[in-house]
Steps between C-alpha positions, in 0.01 A plus 500: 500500500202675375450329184486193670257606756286616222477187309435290767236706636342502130551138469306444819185748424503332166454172625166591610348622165359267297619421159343493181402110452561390807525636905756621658768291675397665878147542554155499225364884550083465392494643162212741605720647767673723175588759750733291728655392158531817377658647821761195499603592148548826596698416802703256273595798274612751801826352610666491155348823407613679818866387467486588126293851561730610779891444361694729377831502331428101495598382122735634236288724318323631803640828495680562164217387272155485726557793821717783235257365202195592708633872572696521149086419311364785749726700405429437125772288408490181317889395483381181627267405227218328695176372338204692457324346781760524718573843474146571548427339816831698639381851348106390716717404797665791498189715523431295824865538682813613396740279646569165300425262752133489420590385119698159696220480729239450150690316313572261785098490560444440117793191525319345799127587414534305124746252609311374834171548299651282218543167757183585760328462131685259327693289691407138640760568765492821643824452760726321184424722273610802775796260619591504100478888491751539787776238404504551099586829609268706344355725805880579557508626131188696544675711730783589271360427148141719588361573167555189318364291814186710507471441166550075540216523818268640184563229295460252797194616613384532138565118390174398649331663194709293263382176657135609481520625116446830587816640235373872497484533903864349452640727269383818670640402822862410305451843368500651826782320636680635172454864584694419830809271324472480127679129528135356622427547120652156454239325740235558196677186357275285799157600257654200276621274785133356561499428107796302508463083478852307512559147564813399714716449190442854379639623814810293513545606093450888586741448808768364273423745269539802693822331676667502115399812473610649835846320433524698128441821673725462773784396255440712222594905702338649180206372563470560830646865426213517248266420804647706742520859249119395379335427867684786675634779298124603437395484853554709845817254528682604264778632719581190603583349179910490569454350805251212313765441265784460750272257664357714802151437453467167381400265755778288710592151421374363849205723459430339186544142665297582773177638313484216211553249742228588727293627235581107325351358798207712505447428127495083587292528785244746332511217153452116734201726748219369220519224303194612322482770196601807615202666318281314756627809757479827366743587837746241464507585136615871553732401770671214315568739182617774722722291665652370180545865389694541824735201488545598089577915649747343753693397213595779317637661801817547421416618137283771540568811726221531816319227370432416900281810531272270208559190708344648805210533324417181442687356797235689675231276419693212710350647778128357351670262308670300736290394740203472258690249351628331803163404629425363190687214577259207683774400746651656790828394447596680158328777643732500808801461315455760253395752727812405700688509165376850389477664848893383538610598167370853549517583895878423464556719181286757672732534827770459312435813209331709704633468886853418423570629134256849604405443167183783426678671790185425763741449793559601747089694542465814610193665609374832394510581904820416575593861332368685785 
């Protein structure tokens, strides 16, 4: 299968770039040989990009929303209410070729340019942090849910600003990636995640907390009616309101299980990694509170209506997150066993939702060539 050719041969090029904080798991390149670096990131990037670039008709909204929404903005139409910065790069595209293809083979090259960018920069473990990519089963989304992914690599590549103080660099780049999906608005919320000092008690009380609250909404169907009309009736979703209310688009009970559980375990190995302040580590800091947000999102899935598409947001950051944290730990044994843990938990959910459920509607690919 392609996909898995790709990621292994991106797993082994990685393995030969060093990481930030530490060298690479393969082989030490000399840090003044930048050009041998450079060319194995860019190698890293081609196989994912290629198999991205080159599909066609390979996710549900391929055709219907990004192939006929490329020719219906040409044409001067703007049924399908895309953001300002969306509908500009396809109206500059469109002065290069007319035939859509080129607007999935940019957006796949923005996806993979911020996202790979985000770990060569940030990440202590370049191959993890790719491994994480592949089996949380975001790449697969990227190829299905384009604009809103583009719009998460921003943010990703972006955080790096947040843990060196630099706010303003921040919020310009979380504009950008709002003029592509006008959800990434919600990622501002990370300026005040650095800010934010809690002791182990004040997480367990804001856990409980939100789990009283979650319970309310999920027994009290005016509330969550309340929700629903207020979060989606004034958005592009609004046609899908009936189907919210009859239950359609609120995230399955397994689903549900799945996410808080992992996202639980994530949570308790990202709180015992330091037993020192968390202000001591501006990093650790930002993920920790990120992570909390997650596991507290996860929550109210069944209550509000999409509230995944704000999950992935932060869920994102796992793919720093996670094995930043893990190497915090001094031993190699907890580190083994929570990588084993995590890399389980999600592989398994992975193969399961995407290669037996077709969930996204990736599979079976197919190639742009294979139409001639």
């Amino acid at each position: 299968m392609i996909y898995l050719f790709g990621i292994i041969v991106t797993l082994l090029i990685a393995s030969f770039i060093p990481s930030v904080g530490g060298q690479n798991t393969v082989l030490s390149i000399n840090n003044k040989n930048i050009t041998a670096e450079n060319l194995l990131k860019l190698l890293c990037m081609l196989p994912m990009f290629l198999i991205s670039a080159l599909r066609f008709n390979v996710g549900s909204d391929f055709l219907a929303v990004y192939w006929n929404g490329f020719q219906r903005v040409q044409a001067g139409i703007n049924t399908d209410n895309f953001e300002i910065g969306f509908q500009g790069l396809i109206k500059l595209l469109g002065k290069i070729s007319s035939s859509p293809q080129i607007l999935i083979f940019v957006t796949s090259f923005l996806f993979i340019f911020f996202t790979w960018n985000a770990i060569f920069d940030q990440s202590n473990d370049i191959v993890f942090s790719l491994l994480i990519l592949f089996i949380s089963r975001y790449y697969f989304i990227s190829l299905n849910v384009i604009r809103q992914l583009v719009a998460m690599a921003i943010i990703l590549y972006a955080l790096k600003y947040l843990k060196e103080g630099k706010n303003t660099k921040y919020i310009i780049f979380n504009l950008i990636a709002f003029t592509i999906h006008r959800s990434a608005l919600i990622c501002l919320i990370f300026l005040f995640v650095p800010k934010i000092d809690l002791t182990k008690t004040k997480y367990l009380l804001i856990f409980l907390g939100a789990l009283i609250l979650v319970y309310g909404l999920n027994h009290i169907g005016v509330i969550r009616n309340q929700i629903t009309l207020l979060l989606v009736n004034s958005s592009k979703y609004s046609t899908y309101v009936q189907e919210y209310n009859s239950g359609g688009y609120y995230a399955g009970r397994s689903f549900i299980l799945y996410q808080t559980i992992l996202n639980f375990l994530v949570f308790i190995m990202e709180w015992y990694a330091s037993r020192e302040n968390i202000t001591d580590d501006i990093t650790y800091k930002i993920y920790l509170n990120i992570q909390a947000l997650t596991l507290m999102v996860c929550m109210i899935f069944n209550a509000v209506p999409l509230i995944e598409r704000i999950y992935w947001y932060f869920g994102f950051i796992q793919i720093l997150s996670i094995p930043y944290t893990i190497k915090m730990y001094s031993r190699q044994l907890p580190r083994l066993v929570w990588s084993f843990i995590i890399v389980l938990f999600m592989g398994v959910f992975c193969v399961y939702d995407i290669f037996v459920m077709h969930d996204h509607q990736v599979v079976p690919y197919v190639s742009m060539f294979s139409l001639h």
